[in-house]
Every structure is written in structure tokens, then in C-alpha cells.
DSSP file (Angstrom, degrees, kcal/mol; ACC not computed):
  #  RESIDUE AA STRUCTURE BP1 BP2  ACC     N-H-->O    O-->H-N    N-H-->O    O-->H-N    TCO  KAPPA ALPHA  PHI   PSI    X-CA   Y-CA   Z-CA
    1    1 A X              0   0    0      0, 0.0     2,-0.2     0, 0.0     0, 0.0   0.000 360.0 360.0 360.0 151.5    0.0    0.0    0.0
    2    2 A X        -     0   0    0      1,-0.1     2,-0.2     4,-0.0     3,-0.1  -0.518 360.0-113.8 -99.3 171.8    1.0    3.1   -0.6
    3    3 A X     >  -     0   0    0     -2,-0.2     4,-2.1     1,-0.1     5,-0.1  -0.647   8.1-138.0-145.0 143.7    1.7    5.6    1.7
    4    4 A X  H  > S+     0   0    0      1,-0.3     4,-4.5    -2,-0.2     5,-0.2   0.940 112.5  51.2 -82.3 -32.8   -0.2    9.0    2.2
    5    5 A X  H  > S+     0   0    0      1,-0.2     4,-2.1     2,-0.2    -1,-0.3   0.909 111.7  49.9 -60.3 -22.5    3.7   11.0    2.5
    6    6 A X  H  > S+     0   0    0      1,-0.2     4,-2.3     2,-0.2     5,-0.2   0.862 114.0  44.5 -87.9 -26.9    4.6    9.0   -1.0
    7    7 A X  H  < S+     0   0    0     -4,-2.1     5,-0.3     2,-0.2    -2,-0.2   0.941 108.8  57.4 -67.5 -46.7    1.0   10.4   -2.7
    8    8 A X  H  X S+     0   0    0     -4,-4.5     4,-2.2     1,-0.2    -2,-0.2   0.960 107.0  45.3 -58.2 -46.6    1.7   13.5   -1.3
    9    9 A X  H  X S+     0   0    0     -4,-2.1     4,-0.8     1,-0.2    -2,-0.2   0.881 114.3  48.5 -61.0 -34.4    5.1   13.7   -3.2
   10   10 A X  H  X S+     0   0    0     -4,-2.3     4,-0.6     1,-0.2    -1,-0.2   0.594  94.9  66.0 -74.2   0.0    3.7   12.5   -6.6
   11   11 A X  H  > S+     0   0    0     -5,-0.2     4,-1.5     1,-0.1    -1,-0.2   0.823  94.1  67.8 -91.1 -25.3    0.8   14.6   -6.8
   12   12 A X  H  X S+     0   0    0     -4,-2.2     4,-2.5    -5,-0.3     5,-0.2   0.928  92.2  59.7 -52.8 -29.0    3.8   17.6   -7.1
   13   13 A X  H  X S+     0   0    0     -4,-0.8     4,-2.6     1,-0.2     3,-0.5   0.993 105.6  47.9 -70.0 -54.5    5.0   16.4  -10.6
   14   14 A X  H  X S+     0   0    0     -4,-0.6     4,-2.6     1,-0.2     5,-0.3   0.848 110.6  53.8 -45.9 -29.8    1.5   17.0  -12.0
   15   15 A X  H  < S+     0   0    0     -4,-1.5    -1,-0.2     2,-0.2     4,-0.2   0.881 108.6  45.8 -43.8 -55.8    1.5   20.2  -10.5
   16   16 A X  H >X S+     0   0    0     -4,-2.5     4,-2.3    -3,-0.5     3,-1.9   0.963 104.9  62.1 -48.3 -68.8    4.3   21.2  -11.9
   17   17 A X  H 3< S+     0   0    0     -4,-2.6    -2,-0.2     1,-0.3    -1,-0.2   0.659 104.1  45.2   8.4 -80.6    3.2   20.0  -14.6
   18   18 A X  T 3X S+     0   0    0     -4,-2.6     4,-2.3     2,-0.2    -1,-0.3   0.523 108.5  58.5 -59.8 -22.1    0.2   22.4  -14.7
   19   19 A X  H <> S+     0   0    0     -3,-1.9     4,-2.7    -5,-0.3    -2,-0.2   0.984 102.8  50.6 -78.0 -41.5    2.3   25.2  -13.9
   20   20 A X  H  < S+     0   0    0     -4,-2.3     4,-0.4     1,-0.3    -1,-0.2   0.435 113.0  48.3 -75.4   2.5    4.5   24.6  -17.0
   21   21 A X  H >> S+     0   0    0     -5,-0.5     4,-1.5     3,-0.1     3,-0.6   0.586 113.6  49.5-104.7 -47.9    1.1   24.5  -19.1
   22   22 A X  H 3X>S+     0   0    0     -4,-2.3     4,-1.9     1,-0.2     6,-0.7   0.939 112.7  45.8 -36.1 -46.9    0.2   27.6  -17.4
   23   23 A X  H 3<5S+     0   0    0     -4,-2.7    -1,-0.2     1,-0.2    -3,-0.1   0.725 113.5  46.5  -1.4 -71.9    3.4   29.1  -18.1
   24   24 A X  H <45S+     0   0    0     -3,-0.6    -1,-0.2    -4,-0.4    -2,-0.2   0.538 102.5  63.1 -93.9 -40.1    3.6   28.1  -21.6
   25   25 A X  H  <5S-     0   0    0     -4,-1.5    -1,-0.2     1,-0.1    -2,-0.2   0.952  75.2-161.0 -66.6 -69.7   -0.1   29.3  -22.5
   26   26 A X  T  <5S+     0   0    0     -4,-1.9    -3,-0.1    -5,-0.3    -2,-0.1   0.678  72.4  96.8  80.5  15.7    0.8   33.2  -21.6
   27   27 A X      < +     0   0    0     -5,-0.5     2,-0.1     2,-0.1    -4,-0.1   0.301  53.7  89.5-118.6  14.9   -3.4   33.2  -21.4
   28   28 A X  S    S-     0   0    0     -6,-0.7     2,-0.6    -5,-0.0     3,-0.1  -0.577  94.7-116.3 -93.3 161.9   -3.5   32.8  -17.4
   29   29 A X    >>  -     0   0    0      1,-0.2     3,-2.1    -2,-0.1     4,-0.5  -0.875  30.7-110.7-100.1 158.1   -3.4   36.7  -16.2
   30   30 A X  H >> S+     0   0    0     -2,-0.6     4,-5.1     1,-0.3     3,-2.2   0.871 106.3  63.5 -40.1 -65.5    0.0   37.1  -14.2
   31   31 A X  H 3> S+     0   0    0      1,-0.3     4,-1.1     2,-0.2    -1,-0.3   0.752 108.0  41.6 -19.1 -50.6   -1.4   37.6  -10.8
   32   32 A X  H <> S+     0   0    0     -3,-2.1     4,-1.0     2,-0.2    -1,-0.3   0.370 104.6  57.1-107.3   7.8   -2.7   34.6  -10.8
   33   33 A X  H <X S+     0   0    0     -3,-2.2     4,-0.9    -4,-0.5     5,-0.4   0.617 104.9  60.4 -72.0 -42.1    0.0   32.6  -12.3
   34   34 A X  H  X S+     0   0    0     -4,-5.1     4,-1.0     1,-0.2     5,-0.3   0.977 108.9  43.7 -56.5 -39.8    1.9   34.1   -9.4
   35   35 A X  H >X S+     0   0    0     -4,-1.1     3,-1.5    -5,-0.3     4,-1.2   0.946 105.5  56.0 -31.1 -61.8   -0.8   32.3   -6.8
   36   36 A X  H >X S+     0   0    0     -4,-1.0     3,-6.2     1,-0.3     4,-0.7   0.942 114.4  43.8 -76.8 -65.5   -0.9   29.2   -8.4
   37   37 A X  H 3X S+     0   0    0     -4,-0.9     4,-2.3     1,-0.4    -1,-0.3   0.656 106.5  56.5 -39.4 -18.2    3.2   29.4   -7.7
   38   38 A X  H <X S+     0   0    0     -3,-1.5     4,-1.9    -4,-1.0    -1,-0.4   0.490 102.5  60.1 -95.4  -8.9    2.9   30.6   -4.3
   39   39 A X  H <X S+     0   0    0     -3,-6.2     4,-1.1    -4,-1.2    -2,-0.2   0.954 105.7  45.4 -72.7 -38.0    0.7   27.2   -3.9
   40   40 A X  H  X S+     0   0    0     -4,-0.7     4,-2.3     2,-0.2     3,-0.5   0.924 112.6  56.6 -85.5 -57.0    3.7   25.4   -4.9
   41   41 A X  H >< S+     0   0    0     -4,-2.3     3,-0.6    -5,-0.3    -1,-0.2   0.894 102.0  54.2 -26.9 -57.8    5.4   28.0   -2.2
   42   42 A X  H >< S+     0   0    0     -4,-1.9     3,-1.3    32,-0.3    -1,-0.2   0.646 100.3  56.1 -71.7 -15.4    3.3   26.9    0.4
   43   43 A X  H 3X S+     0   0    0     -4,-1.1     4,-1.3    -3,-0.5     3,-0.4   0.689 109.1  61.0 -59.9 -32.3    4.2   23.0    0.0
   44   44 A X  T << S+     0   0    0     -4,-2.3    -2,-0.2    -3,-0.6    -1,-0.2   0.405 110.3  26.0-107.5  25.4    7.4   24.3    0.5
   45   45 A X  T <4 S+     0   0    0     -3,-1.3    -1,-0.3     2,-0.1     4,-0.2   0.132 117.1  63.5-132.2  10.5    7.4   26.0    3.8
   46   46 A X  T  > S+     0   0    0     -3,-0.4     4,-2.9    -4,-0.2     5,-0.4   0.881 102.4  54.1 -90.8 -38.5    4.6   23.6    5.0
   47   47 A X  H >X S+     0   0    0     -4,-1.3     3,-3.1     1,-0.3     4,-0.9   0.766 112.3  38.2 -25.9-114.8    7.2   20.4    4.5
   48   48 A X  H >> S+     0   0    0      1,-0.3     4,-1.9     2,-0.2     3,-1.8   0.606 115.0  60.3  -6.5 -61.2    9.9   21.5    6.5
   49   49 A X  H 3> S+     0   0    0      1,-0.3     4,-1.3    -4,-0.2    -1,-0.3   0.856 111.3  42.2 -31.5 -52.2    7.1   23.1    9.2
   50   50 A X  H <X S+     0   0    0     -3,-3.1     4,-1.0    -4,-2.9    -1,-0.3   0.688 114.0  44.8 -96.4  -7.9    5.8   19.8    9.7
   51   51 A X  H <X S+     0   0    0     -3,-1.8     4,-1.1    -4,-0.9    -1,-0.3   0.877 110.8  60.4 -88.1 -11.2    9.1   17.8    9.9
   52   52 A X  H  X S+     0   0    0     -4,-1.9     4,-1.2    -5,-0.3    -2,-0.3   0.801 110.3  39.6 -57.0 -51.6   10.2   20.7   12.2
   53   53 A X  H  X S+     0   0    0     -4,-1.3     6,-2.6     1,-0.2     4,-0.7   0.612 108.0  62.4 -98.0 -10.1    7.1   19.8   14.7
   54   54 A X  H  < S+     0   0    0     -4,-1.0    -1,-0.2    -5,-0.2    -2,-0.2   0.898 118.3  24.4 -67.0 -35.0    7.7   16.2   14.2
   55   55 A X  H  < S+     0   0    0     -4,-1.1    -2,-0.2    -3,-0.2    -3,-0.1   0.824 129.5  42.5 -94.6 -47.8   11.3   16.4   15.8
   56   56 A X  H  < S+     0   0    0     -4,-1.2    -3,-0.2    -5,-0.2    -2,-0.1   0.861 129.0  19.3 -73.2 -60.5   11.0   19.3   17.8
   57   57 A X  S  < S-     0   0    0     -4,-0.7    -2,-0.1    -5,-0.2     3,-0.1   0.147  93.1-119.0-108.3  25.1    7.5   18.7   19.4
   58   58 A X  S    S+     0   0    0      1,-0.2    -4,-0.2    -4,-0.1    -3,-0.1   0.645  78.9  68.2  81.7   9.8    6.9   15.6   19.0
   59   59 A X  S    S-     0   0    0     -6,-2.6     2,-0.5    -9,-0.0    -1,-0.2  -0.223  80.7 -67.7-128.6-156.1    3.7   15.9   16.8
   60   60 A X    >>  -     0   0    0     -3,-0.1     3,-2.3    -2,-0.1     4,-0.7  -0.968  45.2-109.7-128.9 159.7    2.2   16.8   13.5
   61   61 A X  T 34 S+     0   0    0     -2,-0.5     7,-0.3     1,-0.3     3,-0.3   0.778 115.3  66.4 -48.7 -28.9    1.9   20.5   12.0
   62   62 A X  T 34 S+     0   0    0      1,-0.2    -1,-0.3     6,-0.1     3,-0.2   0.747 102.9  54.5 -88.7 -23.3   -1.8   20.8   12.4
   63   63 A X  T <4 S+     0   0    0     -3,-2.3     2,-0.8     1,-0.2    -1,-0.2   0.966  90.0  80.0 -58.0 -57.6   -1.0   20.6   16.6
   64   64 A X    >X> -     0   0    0     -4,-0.7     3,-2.3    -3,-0.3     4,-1.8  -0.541  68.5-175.8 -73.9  63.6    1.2   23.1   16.4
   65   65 A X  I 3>>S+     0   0    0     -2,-0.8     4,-6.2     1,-0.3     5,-0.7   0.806  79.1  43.6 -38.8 -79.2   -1.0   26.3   16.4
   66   66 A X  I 345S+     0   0    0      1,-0.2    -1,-0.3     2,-0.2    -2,-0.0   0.499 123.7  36.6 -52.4  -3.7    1.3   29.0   15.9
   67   67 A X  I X>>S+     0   0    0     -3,-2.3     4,-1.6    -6,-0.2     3,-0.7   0.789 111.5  58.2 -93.3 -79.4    3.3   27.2   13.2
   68   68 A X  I 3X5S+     0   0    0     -4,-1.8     4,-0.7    -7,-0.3    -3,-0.2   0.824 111.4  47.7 -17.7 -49.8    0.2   25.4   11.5
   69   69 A X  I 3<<S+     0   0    0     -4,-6.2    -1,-0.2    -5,-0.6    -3,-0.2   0.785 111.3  44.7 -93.6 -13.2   -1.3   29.1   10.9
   70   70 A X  H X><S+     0   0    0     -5,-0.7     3,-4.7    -3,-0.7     4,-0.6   0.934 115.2  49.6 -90.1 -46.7    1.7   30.9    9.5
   71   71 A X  H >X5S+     0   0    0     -4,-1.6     3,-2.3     1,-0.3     4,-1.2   0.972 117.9  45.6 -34.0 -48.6    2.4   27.6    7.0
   72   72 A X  H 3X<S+     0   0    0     -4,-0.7     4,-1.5    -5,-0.6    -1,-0.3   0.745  94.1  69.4 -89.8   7.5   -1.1   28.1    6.2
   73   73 A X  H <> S+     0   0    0     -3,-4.7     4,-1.6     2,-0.2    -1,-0.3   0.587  98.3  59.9 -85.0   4.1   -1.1   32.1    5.8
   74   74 A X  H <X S+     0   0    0     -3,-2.3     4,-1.5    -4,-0.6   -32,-0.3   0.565 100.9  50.3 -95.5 -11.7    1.0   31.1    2.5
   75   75 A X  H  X S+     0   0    0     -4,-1.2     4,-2.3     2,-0.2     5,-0.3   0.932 111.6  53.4 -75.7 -47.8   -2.1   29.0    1.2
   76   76 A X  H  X S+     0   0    0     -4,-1.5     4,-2.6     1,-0.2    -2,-0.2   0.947 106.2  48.1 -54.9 -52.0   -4.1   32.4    2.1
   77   77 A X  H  X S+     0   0    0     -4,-1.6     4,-2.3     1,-0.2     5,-0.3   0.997 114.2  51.8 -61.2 -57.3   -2.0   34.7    0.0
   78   78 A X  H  X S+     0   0    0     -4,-1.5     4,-2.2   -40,-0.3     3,-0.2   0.808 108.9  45.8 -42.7 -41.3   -2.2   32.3   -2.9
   79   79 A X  H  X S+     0   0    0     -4,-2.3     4,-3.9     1,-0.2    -1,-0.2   0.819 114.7  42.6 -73.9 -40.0   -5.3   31.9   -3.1
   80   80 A X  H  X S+     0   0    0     -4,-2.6     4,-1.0    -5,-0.3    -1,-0.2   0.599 114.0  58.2 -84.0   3.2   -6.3   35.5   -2.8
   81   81 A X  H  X S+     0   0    0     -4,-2.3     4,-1.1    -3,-0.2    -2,-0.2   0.942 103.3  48.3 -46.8 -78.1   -3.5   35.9   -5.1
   82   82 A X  H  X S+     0   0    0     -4,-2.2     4,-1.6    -5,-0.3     5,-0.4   0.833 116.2  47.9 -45.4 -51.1   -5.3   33.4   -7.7
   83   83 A X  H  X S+     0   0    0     -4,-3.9     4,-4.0     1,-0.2    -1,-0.2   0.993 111.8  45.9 -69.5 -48.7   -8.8   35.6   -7.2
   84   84 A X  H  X S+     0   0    0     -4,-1.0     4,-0.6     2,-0.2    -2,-0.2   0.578 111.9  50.2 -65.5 -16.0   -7.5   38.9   -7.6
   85   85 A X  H  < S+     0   0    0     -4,-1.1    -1,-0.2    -3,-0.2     4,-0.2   0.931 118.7  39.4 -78.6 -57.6   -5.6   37.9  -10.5
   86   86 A X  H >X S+     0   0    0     -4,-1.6     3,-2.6    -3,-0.2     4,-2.5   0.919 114.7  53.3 -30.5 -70.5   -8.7   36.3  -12.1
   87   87 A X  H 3< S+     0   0    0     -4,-4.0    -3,-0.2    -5,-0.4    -2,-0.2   0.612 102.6  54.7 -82.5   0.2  -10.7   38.9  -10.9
   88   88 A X  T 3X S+     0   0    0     -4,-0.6     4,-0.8     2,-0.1    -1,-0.3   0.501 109.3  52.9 -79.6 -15.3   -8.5   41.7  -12.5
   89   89 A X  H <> S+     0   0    0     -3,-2.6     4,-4.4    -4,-0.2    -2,-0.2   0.887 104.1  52.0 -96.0 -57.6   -8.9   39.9  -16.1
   90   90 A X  H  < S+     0   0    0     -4,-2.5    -1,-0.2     2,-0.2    -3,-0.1   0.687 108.1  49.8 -51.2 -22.3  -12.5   39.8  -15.9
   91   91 A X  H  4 S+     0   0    0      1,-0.1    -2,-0.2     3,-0.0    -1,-0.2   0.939 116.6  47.1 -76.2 -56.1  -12.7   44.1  -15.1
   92   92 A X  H  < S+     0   0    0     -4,-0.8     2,-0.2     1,-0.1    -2,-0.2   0.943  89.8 108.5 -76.9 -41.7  -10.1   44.5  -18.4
   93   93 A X    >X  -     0   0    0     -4,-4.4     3,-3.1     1,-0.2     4,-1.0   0.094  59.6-155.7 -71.3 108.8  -12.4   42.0  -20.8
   94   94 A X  T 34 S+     0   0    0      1,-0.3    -1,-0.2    -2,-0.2    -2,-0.1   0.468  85.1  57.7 -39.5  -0.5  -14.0   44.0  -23.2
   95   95 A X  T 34 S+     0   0    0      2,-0.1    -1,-0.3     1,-0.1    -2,-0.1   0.502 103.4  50.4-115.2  -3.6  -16.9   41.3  -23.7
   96   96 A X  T <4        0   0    0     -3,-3.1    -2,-0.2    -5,-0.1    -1,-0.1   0.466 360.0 360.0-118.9 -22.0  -18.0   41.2  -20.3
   97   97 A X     <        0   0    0     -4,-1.0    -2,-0.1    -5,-0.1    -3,-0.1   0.468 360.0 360.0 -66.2 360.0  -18.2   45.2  -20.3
């Protein structure tokens, strides 16, 4: 059986994946290509976080209040990254005015 830490690491190559079609496309609007990269951000300050509260306190990140909510204030910025980005494209499109 596979293992939920080995799933976690394989779902990042599609991800990637998707960023590099985002990229590539040049029709996502910038803002929110920067989100969807600051998602990829936040996998990479929640990792560390959580092997940091495994060794350190003895636990898993989601225990760890103050730690648990800044790892997860980088999910927040993406995401309102990702709307505002979105939601700047839709104001400029001339078909929707």
C-alpha cells in the first residue's frame, strides 16, 4: 500500500506539470499565475514546518497552532492571489463590459 507521504510527493510532478502549461499558455493573467506558484510555495514551507514539529514537538503540524497558521497564511496569500488575478482579467475583458 502506498503511503499517504509518497502520494503527497507524486501529486507535485503533475502540478508542476500544470504550472508549466500555465506558463507556456501566456493566457493565465500574471497575478494569478503568481498564486498558483505561491501554492507550490506553500508545500514548501509547509514540509519543513511539519518535519520541524515532528522532531521538535513531538507531533504533526496541524498541533502546532502557531506554526500550522503561519504555513497556512501562504495558502491564504495564494489563493487570494489566484482571485484577484482572475478577478483583474475579468474588469479589463471587453466582452464582459
Amino acid at each position: 500500500m502506498i503511503s499517504k507521504d509518497t502520494l503527497f510527493i507524486l501529486s507535485l510532478f503533475p502540478y508542476i506539470g500544470f504550472l508549466w502549461l500555465l506558463t507556456r499558455s501566456q493566457q493565465v493573467p500574471k497575478l494569478a499565475l503568481i498564486g498558483f506558484y505561491c501554492t507550490l510555495l506553500f508545500v514548501g514551507v509547509t514540509i519543513p514546518a511539519g518535519i520541524y514539529t515532528k522532531i521538535v514537538y513531538g507531533t504533526s503540524l496541524s498541533n502546532v497552532d502557531w506554526l500550522h497558521g503561519t504555513a497556512e497564511s501562504f495558502l491564504t496569500l495564494s489563493n487570494t492571489l489566484i482571485v484577484l488575478g482572475f478577478r483583474q482579467a475579468i474588469a479589463r475583458s471587453p466582452k464582459l463590459n
